[in-house]
Short mmCIF file of the C-alpha atoms (twelve columns), coordinates in Angstrom:
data_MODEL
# 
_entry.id   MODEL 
# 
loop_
_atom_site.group_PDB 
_atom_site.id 
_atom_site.type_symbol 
_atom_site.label_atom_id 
_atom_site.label_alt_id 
_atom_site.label_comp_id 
_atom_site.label_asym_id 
_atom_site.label_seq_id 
_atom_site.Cartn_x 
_atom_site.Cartn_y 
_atom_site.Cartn_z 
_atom_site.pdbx_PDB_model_num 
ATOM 1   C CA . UNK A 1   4.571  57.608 -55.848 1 
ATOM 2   C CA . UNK A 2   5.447  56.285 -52.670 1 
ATOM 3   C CA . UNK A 3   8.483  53.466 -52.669 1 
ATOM 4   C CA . UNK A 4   6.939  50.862 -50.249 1 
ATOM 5   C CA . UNK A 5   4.193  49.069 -50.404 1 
ATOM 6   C CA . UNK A 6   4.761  46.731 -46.943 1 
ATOM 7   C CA . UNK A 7   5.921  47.519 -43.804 1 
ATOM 8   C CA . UNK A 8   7.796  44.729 -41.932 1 
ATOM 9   C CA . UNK A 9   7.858  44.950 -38.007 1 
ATOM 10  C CA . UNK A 10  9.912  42.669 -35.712 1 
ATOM 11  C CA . UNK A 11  8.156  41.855 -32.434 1 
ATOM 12  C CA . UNK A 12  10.171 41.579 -29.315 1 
ATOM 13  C CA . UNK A 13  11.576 44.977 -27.976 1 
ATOM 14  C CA . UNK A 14  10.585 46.849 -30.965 1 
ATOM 15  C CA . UNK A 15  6.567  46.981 -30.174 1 
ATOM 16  C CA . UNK A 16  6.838  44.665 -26.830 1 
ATOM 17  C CA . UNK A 17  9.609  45.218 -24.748 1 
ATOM 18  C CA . UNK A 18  10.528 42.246 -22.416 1 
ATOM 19  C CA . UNK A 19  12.470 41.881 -19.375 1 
ATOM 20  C CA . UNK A 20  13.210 38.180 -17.992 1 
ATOM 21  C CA . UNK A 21  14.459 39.108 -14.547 1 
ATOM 22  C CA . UNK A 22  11.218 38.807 -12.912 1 
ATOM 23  C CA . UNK A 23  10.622 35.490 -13.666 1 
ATOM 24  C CA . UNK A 24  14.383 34.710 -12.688 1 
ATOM 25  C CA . UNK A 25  13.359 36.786 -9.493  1 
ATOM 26  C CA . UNK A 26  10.046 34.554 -8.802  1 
ATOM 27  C CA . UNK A 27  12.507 31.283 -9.280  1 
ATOM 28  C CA . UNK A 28  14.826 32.624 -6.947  1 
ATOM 29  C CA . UNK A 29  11.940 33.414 -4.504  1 
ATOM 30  C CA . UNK A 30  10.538 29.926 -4.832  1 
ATOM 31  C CA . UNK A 31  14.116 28.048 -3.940  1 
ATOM 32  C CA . UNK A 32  17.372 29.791 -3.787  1 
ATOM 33  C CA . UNK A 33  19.560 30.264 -6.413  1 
ATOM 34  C CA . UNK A 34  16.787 28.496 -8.880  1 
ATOM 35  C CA . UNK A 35  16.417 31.294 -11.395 1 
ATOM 36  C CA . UNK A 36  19.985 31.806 -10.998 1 
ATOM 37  C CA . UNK A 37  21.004 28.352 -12.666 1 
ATOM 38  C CA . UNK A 38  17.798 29.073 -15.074 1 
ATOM 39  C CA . UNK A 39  19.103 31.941 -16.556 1 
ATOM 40  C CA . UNK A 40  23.017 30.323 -16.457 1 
ATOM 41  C CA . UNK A 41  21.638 27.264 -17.603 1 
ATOM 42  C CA . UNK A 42  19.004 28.425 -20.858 1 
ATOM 43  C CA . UNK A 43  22.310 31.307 -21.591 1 
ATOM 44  C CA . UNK A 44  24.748 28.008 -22.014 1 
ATOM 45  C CA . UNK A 45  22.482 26.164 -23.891 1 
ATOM 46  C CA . UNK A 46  20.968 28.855 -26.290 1 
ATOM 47  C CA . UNK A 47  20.645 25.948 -28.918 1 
ATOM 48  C CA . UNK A 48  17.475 24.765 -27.451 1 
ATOM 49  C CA . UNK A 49  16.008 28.036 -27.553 1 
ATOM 50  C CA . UNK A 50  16.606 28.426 -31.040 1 
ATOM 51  C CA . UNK A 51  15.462 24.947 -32.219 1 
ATOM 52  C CA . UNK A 52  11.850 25.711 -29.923 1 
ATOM 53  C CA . UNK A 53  11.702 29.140 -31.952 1 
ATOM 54  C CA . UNK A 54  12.001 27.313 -35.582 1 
ATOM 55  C CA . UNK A 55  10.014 24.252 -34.732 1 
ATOM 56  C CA . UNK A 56  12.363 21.977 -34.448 1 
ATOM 57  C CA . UNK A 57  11.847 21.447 -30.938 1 
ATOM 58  C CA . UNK A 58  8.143  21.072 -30.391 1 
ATOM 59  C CA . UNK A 59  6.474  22.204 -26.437 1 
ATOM 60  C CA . UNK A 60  6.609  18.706 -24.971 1 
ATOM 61  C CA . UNK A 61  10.374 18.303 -25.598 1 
ATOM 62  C CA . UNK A 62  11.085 21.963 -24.443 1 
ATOM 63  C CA . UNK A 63  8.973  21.852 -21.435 1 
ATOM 64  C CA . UNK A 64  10.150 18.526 -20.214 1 
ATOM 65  C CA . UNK A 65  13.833 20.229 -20.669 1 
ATOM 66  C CA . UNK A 66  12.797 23.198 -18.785 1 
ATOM 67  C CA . UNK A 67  11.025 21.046 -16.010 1 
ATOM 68  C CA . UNK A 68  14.115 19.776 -15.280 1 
ATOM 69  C CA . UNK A 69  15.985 23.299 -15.371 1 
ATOM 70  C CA . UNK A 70  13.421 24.476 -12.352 1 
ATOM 71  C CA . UNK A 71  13.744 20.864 -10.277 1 
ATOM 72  C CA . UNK A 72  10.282 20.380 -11.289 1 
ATOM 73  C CA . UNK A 73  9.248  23.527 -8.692  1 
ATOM 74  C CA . UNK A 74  6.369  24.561 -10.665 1 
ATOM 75  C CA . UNK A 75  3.590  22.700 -13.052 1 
ATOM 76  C CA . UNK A 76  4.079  23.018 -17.186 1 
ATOM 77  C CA . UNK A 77  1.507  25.831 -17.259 1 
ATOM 78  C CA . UNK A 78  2.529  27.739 -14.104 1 
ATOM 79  C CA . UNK A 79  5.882  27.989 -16.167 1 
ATOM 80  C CA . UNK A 80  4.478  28.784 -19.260 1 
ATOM 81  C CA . UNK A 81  2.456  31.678 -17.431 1 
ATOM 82  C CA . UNK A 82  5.610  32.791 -15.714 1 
ATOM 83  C CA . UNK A 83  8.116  32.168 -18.587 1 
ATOM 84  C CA . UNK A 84  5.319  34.652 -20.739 1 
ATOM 85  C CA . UNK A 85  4.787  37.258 -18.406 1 
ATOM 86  C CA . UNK A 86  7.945  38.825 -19.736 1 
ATOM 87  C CA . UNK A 87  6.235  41.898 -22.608 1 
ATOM 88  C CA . UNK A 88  4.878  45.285 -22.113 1 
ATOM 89  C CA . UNK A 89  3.362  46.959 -25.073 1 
ATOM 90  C CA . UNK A 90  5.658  50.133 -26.622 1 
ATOM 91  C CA . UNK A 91  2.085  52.029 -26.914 1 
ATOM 92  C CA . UNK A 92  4.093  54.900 -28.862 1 
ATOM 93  C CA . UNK A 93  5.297  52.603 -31.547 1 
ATOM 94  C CA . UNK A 94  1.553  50.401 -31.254 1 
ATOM 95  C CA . UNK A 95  0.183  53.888 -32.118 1 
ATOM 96  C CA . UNK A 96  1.968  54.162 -35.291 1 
ATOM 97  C CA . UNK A 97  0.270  50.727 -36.479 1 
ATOM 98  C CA . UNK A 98  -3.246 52.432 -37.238 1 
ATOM 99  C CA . UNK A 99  -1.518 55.365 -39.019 1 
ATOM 100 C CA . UNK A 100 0.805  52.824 -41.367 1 
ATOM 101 C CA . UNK A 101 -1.751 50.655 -42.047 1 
ATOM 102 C CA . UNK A 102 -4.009 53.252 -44.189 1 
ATOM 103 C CA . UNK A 103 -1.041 53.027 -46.802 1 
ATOM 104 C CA . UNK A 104 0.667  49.783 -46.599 1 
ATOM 105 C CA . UNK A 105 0.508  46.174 -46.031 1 
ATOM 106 C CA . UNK A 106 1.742  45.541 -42.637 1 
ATOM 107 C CA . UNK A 107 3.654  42.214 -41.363 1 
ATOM 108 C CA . UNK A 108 4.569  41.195 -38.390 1 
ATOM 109 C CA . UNK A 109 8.159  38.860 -38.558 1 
ATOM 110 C CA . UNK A 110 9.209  37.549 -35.655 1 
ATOM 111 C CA . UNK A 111 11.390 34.757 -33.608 1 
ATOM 112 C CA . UNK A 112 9.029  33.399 -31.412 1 
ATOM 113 C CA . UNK A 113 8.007  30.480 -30.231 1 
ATOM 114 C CA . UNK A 114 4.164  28.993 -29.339 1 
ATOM 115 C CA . UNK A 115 4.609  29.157 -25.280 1 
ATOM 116 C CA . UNK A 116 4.987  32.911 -25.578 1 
ATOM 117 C CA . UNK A 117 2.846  33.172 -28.129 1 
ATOM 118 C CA . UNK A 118 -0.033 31.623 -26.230 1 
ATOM 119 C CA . UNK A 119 0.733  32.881 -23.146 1 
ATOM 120 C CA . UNK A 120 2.418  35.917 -23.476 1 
ATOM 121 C CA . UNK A 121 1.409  38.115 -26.626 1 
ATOM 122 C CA . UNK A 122 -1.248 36.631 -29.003 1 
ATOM 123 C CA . UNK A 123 -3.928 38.374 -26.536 1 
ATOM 124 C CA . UNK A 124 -2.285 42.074 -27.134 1 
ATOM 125 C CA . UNK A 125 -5.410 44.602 -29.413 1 
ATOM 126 C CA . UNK A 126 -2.520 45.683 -32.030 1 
ATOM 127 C CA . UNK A 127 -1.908 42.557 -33.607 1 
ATOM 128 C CA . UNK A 128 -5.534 43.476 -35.613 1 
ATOM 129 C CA . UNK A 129 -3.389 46.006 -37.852 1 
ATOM 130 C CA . UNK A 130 -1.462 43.393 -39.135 1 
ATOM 131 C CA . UNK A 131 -2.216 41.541 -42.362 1 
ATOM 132 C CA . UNK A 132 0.009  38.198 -41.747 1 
ATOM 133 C CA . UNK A 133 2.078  37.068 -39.076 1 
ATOM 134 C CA . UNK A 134 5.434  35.455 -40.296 1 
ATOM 135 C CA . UNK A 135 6.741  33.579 -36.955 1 
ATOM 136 C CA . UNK A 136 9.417  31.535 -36.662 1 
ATOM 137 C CA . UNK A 137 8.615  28.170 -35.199 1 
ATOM 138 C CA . UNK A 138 5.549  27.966 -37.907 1 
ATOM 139 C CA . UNK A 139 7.989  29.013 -40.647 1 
ATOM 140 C CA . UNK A 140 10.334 26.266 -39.887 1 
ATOM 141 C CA . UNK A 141 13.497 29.123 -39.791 1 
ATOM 142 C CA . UNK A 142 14.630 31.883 -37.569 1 
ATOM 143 C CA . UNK A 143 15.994 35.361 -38.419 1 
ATOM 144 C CA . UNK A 144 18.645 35.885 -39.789 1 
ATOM 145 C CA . UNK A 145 18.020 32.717 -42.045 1 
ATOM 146 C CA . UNK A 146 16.981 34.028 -45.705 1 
ATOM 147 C CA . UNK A 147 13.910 31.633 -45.982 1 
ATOM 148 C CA . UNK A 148 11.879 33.755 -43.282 1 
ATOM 149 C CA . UNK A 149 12.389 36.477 -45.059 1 
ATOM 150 C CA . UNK A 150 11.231 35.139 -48.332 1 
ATOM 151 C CA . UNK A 151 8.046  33.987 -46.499 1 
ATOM 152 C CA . UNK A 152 6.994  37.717 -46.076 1 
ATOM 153 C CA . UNK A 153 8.168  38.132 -49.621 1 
ATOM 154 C CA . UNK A 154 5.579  34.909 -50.706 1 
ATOM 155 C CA . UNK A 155 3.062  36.300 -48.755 1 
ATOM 156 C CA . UNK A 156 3.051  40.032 -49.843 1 
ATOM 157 C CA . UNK A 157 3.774  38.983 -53.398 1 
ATOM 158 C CA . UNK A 158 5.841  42.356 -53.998 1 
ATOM 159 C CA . UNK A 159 9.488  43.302 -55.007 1 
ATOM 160 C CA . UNK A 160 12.122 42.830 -52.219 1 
ATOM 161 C CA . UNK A 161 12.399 46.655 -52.655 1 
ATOM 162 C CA . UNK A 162 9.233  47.267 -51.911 1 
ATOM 163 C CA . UNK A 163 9.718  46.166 -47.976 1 
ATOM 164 C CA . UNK A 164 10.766 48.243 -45.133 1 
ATOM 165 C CA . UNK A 165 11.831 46.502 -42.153 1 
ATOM 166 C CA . UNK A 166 12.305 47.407 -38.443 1 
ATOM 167 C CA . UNK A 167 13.950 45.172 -35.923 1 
ATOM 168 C CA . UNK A 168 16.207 45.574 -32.811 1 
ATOM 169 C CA . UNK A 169 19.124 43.325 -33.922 1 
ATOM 170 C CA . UNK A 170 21.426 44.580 -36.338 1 
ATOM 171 C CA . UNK A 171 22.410 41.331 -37.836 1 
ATOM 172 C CA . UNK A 172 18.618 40.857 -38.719 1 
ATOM 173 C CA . UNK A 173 18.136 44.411 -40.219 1 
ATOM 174 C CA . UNK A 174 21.171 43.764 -42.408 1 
ATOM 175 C CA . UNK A 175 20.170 40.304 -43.552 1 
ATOM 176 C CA . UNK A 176 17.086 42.238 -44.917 1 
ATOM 177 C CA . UNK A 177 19.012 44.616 -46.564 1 
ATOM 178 C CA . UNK A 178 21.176 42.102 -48.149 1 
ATOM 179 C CA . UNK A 179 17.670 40.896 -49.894 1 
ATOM 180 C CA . UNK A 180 17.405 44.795 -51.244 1 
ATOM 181 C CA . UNK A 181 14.697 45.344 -48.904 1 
ATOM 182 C CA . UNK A 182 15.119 48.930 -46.776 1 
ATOM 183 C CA . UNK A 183 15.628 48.552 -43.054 1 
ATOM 184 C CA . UNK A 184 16.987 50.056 -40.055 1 
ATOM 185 C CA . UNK A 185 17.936 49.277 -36.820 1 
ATOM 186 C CA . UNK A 186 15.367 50.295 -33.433 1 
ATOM 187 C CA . UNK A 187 16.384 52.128 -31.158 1 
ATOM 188 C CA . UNK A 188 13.852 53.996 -29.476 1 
ATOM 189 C CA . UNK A 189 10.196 55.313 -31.394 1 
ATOM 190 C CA . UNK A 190 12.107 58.971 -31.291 1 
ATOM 191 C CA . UNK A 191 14.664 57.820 -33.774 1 
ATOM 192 C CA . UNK A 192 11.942 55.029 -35.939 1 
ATOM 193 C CA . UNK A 193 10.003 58.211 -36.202 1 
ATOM 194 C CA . UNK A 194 12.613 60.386 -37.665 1 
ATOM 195 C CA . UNK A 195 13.777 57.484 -40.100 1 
ATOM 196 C CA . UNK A 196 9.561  56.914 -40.987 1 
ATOM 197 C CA . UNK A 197 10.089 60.412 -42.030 1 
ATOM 198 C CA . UNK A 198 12.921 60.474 -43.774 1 
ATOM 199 C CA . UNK A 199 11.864 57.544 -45.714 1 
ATOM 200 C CA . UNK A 200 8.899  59.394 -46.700 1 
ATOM 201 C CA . UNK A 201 7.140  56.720 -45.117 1 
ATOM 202 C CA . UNK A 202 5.090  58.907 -42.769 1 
# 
């Protein structure tokens, strides 16, 4: 008898890695020093980023704020195209999707918010292996903030115990395990493999 029934994936550099520097590059390119006091500026003020990702800052307010971060150099959806283009897909850890989801219920959990959603990864084929979506700014909470995980548990309707969870950020892999939920770190798909395994998982 196998003992999980749902496997929990975190998005962002677990199945889409993502690199900002070439859209601070572009800024830069566009006026000096712009991306520079971008990135400087959305670093010192990582507040806003966290109230767009759990909906308490909604894409008006956070695009008027970011308007004024790039002196108004490009329109609202030439920064939401640039701001997005950010992910490339892990395809080794994609391929493991199919393969998982003849066993368990999948879920993606992620702290997102609905400019990269719309512009950078809601297009991507994999997301079809996944039975719900658990994101941030439509849950109202970010990770590591128990209600988001309790979502996924309201959703799936099974035992904390009964979830195995995957995520890049050590604080967030331990707030699941605090719920009795199993989890570990990623790394890199060699090591998620040989912990699938061990699990019995795979």
């Amino acid at each position: 008898m196998k003992k999980y029934s749902a496997i929990v994936f975190d998005l962002g550099n677990v199945i889409l890695p993502f690199d900002y520097n070439p859209f601070i590059s572009k800024l830069n390119k566009i006026k000096p020093d712009l991306g520079d006091r971008f990135k400087e500026n959305y670093k010192n003020n990582y507040h806003i980023h966290r109230a767009f990702e759990s909906g308490k800052l909604n894409t008006s307010g956070f695009l008027k704020l970011m308007m004024g971060w790039t002196d108004n150099m490009l329109s609202e959806e030439e920064f939401c195209v640039s701001y997005s283009s950010i992910f490339s897909v892990d395809e080794k850890v994609a391929g493991l999707l199919p393969l998982l989801k003849e066993k368990y219920k999948l879920i993606l959990l992620s702290n997102t918010n609905p400019v990269h959603k719309k512009y950078g990864w809601e297009q991507y084929d994999f997301l079809k292996y996944f039975d719900k979506q658990i994101l941030s700014h439509e849950a109202g909470s970010v990770k590591p903030e128990e209600k988001i995980y309790n979502a996924v548990m309201e959703f799936t309707q099974l035992a904390p115990g009964e979830h195995f969870y995957i995520d890049d950020i050590p604080e967030y892999a331990v707030a699941a395990k605090k719920l009795g939920w199993g989890a570990v770190q990623f790394t890199n798909y060699e090591a998620l493999l040989e912990e699938l395994i061990k699990e019995k998982i795979l």
